[in-house]
C-alpha positions in Angstrom: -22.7 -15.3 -5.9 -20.2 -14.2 -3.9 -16.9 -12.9 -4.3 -14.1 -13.4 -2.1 -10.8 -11.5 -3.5 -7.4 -11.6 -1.7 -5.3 -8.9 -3.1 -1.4 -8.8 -3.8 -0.5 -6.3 -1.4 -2.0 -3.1 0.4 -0.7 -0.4 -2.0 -4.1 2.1 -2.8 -4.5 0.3 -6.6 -4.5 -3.3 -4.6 -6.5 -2.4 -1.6 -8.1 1.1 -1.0 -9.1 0.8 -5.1 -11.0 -2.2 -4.1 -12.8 -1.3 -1.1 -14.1 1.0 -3.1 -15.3 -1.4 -5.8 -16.9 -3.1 -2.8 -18.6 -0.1 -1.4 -20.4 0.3 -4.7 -21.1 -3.4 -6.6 -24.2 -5.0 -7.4 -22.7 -7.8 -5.9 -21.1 -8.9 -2.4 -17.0 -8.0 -2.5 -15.4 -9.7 0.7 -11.5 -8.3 1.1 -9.5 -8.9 4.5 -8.7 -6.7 6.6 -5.7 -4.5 6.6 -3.7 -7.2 9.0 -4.1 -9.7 6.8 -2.5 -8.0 3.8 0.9 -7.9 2.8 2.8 -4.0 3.5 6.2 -3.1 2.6 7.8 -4.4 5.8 5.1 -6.5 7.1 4.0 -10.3 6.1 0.7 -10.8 7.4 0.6 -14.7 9.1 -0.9 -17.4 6.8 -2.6 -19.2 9.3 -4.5 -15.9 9.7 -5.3 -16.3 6.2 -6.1 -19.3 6.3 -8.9 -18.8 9.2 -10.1 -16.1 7.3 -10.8 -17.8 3.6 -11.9 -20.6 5.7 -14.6 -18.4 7.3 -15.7 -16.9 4.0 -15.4 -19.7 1.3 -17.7 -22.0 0.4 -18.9 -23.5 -3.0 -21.0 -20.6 -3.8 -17.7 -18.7 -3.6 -16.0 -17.0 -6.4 -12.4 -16.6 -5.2 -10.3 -14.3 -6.9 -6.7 -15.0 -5.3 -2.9 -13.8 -5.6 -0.9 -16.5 -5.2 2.1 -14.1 -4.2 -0.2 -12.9 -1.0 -0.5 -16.4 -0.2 3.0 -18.1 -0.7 4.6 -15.6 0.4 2.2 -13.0 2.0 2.6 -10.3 -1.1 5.1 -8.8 -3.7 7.8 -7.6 -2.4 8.0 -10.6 -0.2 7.6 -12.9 -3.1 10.8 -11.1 -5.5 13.0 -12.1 -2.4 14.8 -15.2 -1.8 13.1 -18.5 -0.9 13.9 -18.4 2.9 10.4 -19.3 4.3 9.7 -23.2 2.6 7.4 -24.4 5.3 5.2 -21.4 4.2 5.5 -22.0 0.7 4.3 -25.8 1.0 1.7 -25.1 3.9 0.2 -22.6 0.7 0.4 -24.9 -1.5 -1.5 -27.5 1.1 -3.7 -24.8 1.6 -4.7 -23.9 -2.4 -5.9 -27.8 -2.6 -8.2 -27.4 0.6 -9.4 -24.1 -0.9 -10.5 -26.0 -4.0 -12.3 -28.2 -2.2 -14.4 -26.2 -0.9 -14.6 -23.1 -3.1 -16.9 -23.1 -6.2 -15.2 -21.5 -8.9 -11.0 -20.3 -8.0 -9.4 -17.6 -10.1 -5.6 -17.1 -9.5 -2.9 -14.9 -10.8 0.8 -14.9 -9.9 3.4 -12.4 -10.8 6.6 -13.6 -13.5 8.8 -11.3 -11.6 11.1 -8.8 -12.7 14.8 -8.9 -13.0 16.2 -5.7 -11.5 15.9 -4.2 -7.7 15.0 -8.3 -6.0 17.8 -9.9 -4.2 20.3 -6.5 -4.9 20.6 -3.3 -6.5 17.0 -2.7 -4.7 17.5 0.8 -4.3 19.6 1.8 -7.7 16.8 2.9 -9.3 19.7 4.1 -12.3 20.8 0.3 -12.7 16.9 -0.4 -14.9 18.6 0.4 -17.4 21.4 -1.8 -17.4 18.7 -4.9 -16.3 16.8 -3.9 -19.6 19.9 -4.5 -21.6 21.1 -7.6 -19.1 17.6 -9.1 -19.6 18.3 -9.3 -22.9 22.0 -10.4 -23.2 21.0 -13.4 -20.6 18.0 -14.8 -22.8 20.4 -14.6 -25.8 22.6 -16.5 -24.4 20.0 -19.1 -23.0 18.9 -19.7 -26.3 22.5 -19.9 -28.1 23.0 -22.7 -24.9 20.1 -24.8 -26.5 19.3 -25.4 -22.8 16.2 -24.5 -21.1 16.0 -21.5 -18.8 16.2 -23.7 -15.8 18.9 -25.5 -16.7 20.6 -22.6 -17.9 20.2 -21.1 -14.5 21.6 -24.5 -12.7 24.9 -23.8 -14.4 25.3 -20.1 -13.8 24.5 -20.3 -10.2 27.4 -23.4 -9.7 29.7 -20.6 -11.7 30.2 -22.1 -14.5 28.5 -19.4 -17.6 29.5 -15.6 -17.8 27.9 -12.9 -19.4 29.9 -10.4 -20.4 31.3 -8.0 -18.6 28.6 -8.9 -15.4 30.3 -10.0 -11.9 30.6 -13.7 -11.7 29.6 -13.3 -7.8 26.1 -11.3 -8.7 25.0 -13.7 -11.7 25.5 -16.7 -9.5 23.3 -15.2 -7.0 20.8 -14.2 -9.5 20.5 -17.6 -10.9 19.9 -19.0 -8.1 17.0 -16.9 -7.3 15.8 -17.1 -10.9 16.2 -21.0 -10.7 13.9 -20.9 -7.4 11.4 -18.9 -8.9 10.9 -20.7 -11.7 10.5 -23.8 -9.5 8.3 -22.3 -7.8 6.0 -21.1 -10.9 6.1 -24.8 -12.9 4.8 -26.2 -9.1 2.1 -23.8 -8.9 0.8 -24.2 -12.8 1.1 -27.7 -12.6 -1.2 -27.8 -9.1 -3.6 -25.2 -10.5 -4.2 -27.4 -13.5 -4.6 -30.7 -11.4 -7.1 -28.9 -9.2 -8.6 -26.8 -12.5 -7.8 -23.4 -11.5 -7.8 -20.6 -13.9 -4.7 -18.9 -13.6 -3.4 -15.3 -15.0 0.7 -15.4 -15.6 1.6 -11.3 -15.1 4.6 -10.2 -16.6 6.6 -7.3 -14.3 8.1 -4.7 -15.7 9.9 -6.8 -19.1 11.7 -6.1 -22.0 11.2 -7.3 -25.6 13.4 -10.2 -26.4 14.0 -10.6 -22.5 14.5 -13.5 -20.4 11.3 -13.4 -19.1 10.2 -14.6 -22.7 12.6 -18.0 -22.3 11.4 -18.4 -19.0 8.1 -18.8 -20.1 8.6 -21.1 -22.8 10.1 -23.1 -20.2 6.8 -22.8 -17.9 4.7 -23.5 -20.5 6.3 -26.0 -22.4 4.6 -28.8 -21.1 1.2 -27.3 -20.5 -1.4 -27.0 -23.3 -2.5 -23.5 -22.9 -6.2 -24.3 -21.6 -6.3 -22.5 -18.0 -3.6 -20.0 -18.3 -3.3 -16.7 -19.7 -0.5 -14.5 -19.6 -0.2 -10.8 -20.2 2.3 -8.2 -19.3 1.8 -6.5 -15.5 1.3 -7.5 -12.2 -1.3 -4.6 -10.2 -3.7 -4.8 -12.4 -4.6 -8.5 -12.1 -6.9 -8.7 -9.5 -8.7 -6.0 -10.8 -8.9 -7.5 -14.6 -10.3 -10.7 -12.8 -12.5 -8.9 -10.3 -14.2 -7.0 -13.8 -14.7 -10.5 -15.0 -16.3 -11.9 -11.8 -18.8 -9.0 -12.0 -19.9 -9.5 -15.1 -20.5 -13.0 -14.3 -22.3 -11.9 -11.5 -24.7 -9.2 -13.1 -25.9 -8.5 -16.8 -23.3 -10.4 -18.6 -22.9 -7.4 -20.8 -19.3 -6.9 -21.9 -17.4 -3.2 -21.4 -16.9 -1.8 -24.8 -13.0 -0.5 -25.3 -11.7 1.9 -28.2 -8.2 1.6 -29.2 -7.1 3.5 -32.1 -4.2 2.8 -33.7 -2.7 1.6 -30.7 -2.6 -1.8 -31.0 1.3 -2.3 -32.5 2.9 -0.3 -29.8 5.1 -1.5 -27.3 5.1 1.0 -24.5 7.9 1.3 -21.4 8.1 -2.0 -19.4 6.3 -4.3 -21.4 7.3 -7.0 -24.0 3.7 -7.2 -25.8 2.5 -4.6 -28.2 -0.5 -2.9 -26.5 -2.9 -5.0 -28.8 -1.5 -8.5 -27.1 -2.1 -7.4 -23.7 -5.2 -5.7 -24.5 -6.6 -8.6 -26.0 -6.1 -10.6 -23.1 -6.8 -8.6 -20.7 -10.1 -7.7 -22.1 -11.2 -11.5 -22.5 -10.5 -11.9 -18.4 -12.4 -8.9 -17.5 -15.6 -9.5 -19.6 -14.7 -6.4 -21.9 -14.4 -6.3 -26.2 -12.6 -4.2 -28.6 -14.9 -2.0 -30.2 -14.5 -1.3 -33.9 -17.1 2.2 -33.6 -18.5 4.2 -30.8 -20.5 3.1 -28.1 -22.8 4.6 -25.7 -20.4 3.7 -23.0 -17.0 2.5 -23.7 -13.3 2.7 -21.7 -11.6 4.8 -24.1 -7.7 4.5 -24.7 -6.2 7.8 -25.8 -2.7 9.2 -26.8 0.8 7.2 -27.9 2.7 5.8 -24.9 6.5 8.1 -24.8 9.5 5.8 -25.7 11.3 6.5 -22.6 9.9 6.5 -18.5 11.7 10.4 -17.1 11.5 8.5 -13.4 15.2 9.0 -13.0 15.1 12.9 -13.9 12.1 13.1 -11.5 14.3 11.9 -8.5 16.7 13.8 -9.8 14.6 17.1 -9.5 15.2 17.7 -13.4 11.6 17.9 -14.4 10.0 21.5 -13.9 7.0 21.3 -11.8 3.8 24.3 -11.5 3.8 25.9 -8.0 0.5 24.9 -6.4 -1.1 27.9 -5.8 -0.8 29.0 -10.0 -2.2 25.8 -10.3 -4.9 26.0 -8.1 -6.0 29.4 -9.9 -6.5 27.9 -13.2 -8.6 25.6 -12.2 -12.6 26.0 -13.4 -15.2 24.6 -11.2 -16.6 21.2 -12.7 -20.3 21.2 -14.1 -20.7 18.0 -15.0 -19.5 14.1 -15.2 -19.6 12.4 -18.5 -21.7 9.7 -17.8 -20.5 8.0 -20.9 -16.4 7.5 -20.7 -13.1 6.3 -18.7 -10.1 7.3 -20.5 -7.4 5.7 -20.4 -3.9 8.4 -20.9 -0.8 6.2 -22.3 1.3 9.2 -22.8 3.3 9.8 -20.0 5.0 6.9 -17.8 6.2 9.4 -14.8 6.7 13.1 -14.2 4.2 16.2 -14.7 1.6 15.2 -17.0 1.0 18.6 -18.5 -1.5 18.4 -21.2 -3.9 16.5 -19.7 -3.5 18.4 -16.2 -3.9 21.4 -18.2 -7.3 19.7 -19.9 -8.3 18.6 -16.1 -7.9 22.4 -14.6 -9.7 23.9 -17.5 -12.6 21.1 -18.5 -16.2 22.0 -17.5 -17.0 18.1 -18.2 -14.7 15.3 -17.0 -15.0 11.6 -17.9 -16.1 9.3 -14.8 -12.5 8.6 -14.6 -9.0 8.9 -16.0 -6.4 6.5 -16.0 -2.9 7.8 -16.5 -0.2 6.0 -14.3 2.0 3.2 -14.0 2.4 0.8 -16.6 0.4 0.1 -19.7 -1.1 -3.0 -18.6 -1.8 -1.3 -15.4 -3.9 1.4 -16.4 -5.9 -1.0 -18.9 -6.8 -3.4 -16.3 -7.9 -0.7 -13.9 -10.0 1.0 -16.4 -11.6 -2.3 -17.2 -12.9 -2.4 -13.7 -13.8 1.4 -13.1 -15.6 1.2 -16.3 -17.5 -2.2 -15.0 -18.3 -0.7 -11.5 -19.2 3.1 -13.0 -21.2 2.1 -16.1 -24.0 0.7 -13.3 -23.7 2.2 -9.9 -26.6 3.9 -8.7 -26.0 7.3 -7.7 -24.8 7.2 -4.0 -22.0 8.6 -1.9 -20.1 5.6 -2.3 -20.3 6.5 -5.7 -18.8 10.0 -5.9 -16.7 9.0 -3.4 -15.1 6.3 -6.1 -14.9 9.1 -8.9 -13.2 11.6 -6.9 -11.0 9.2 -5.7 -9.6 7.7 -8.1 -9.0 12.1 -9.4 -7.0 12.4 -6.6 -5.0 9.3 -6.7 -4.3 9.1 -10.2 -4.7 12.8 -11.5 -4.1 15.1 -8.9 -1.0 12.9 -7.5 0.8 11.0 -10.1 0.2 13.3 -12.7 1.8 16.7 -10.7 2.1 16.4 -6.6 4.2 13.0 -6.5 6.7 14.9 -8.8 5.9 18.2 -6.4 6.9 16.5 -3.6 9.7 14.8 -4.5 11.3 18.3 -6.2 10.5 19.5 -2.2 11.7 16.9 -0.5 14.4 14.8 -2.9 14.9 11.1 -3.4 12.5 7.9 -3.5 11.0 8.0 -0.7 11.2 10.6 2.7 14.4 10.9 4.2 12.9 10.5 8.2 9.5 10.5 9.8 9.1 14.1 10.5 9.8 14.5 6.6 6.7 12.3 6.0 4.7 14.3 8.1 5.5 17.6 6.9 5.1 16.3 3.4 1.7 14.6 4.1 0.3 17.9 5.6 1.2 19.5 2.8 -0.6 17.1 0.4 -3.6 16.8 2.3 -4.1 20.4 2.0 -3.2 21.2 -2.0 -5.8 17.9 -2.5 -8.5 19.1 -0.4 -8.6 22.8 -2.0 -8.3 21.1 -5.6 -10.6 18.7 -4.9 -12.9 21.4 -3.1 -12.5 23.9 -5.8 -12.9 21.4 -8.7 -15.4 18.8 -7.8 -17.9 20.5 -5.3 -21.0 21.6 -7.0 -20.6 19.2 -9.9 -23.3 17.3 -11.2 -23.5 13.5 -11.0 -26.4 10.8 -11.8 -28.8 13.1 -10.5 -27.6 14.8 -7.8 -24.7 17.9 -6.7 -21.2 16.4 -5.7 -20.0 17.9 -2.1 -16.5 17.6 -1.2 -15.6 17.7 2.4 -12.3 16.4 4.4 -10.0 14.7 1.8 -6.4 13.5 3.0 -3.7 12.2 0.9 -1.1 9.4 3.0 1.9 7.5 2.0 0.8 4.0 3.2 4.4 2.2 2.2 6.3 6.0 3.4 7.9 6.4 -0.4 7.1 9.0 -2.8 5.4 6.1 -5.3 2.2 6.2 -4.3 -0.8 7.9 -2.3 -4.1 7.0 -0.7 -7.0 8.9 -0.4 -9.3 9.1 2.2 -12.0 11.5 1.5 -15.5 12.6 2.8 -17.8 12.9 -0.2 -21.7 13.3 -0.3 -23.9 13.4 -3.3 -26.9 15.8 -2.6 
């Protein structure tokens, strides 16, 4: 079997994360090339696409697909306004050919969010408000008695208000809303005519929210069979890719521990942790584990109530001068071959007690997951934990495991709150700003990563750190890449 996958965008969890994957599975990963991914400002062409899956897809295929890259060539493209129709029905043209040909299809598309799409894209203070809109808008869709679409139909010809919210900017959002929801009924109605599997994520929701209506509006005429929904969006791929693996290989499912965790419903989400977790497991070939196992994804700590993002851009959260940081930090002996952890405590900012754990610990876990959303961190675990449990010792290998340290550790959990405290706001403020700051986390990673990681022992072998680089591939403070030599001797 082999595995075509064709990610939402090129941010490092949707692209770099799964070249790595590639570089180390039992099976055959094919991912396009960077050209052919969606960027921040760039939407690759579908009829490159096209040519490519056409070169690569056959029926011994196993397609893992986003449905945003394709209709609209990835995310951010896809929370915009329908401008682009022709592409959006050549894709759809284009997902029948595919099951033609293709053997087995697994999809997933992205229920977007409500805030930052069509306005307000860079009022990162007006979340809140959309959390408390979201809310306001589904109550009154369901005092209406009218479905969410035809809800929307009304508010975008003027004639609803919500409260105290501008006439002018609900008609607009309605509009869009109304689109998008088009658009999602048309693509589960064709992936269940041409027996797709398709994953529903949920973006960055609120209990009680619209999103919720909107999905009983989706899913009202569909029986269940061949859709799964779960709150998200960057972990898909990966929850799917997990799955295809262990299809692919021993058919052994991932073990995950999740202690008391189950009834929480953490920042961003509108499922307690046990909903998503129980879905997301199934898709990735993983169970919940009722005692210890010899090698289990373990979820640790209570998610915080609140995310601090907005006192990080602020500057108002304290952040450790690199080089104290750098002292404390104790030479690693040795990888726990038996663990990932997955961290739910903090949702941005300086992670301090588990950085403090990381500078001090003389044994790591093969990875920790600490970022982003709930759901997020889950799903990438879930495939870390697939790939890791089985690779043979290799470069590739260590490469993967100190990776994913520097992306997810080293930077979301201290230097992309460091550098923003340096160098203010969301993202840098002009290109020689991105290159000053870029130099500057290039060199902090590579001592850490020198300091902590070299000499440590791994399946076998001595872990050798040598160039690593940390870049801002969409130029905003969000999120890094790693590129990194490592060598296992």
């Amino acid at each position: 079997m082999r595995i075509v996958y064709v990610p939402l965008d090129d941010r490092p969890l949707n692209y770099a994360a799964i070249l790595r994957a590639a570089a180390i599975a039992e099976t055959e990963i094919l991912v396009p090339p960077r050209e052919l991914v969606g960027l921040r400002d760039f939407t690759p062409s579908l009829l490159q696409q096209a040519q490519w899956l056409a070169s690569k897809c056959d029926k011994s295929t196993y397609l893992i697909l986003s449905l945003d890259a394709l209709l609209h060539g990835g995310l951010i493209q896809a929370r915009s306004l329908r401008t682009d129709r022709e592409r959006i029905d050549n894709a759809m043209i284009l997902l029948s050919k595919l099951a033609e040909r293709t053997g087995d299809i697994h999809a997933y598309y992205v229920v977007k969010r409500l805030w930052g799409n069509v306005f307000h894209r860079k009022e990162l203070d007006r979340t809140e408000d959309w959390g408390r809109f979201s809310q306001e808008l589904a109550a009154e869709v369901r005092r209406s008695g009218r479905s969410a679409a035809d809800f929307y139909r009304l508010c975008g010809e003027g004639e609803c208000s919500i409260g105290q919210w501008p006439p002018d900017e609900l008609q607009t959002l309605a509009r869009q809303r109304l689109e998008q929801l088009e658009e999602e009924r048309a693509v589960i109605r064709l992936c269940g005519k041409l027996g797709i599997q398709l994953h529903l994520a949920v973006e960055d929701c609120v209990p009680d929210g619209v999103q919720e209506v909107e999905l009983e509006y989706l899913l009202e005429e569909h029986s269940g069979k061949g859709v799964t929904v779960a709150d998200g969006a960057d972990e898909a791929g990966a929850v799917l890719l997990s799955g295809a693996l262990m299809q692919a290989t021993d058919g052994k499912p991932i073990p995950v521990i999740a202690p008391g965790l189950t009834g929480v419903v953490a920042p961003y989400e509108s499922r307690t942790v046990g909903e998503n977790l129980r879905v997301l497991t199934e898709l990735a070939g993983a169970e919940i584990a009722e005692e210890p196992a010899a090698f289990a994804v373990e979820l640790t700590g209570k998610p915080e109530p609140n995310d601090p993002y907005l006192d990080v851009v602020a500057g108002k959260v304290s952040v450790p001068e690199f080089p104290q940081l750098l002292d404390r930090a104790e030479p690693l002996k040795a990888f726990d071959e038996q663990r990932v952890i997955v961290d739910l405590t903090v949702t941005n900012g300086v992670n301090s007690p588990l950085l403090d754990e990381v500078l001090t610990a003389e044994r790591l876990p093969l990875a920790i997951v600490q970022c982003n959303t709930v759901s997020n961190r889950i799903g990438h675990a879930l495939l870390l934990g697939r790939l890791l449990r089985s690779a043979h010792a290799s470069d590739e290998t260590a490469t993967a495991v100190v990776g994913s340290y520097m992306e997810d550790l080293l930077y979301l959990a201290y230097l992309r709150t460091w550098v923003i405290a340096r160098h203010g706001g969301m993202e840098p403020s002009d290109p020689r700003t991105l290159a000053a700051a870029e130099n500057s986390l290039c060199s902090m990673a590579e001592r850490f990563a020198q300091k902590k990681f070299s000499g440590a022992s791994f399946r076998g072998g001595i872990v050798e750190v040598g160039e690593v680089r940390l870049h801002l591939p969409w130029r905003r403070w969000f999120e890094a890449e790693a590129e990194l030599e490592v060598t296992l001797i």
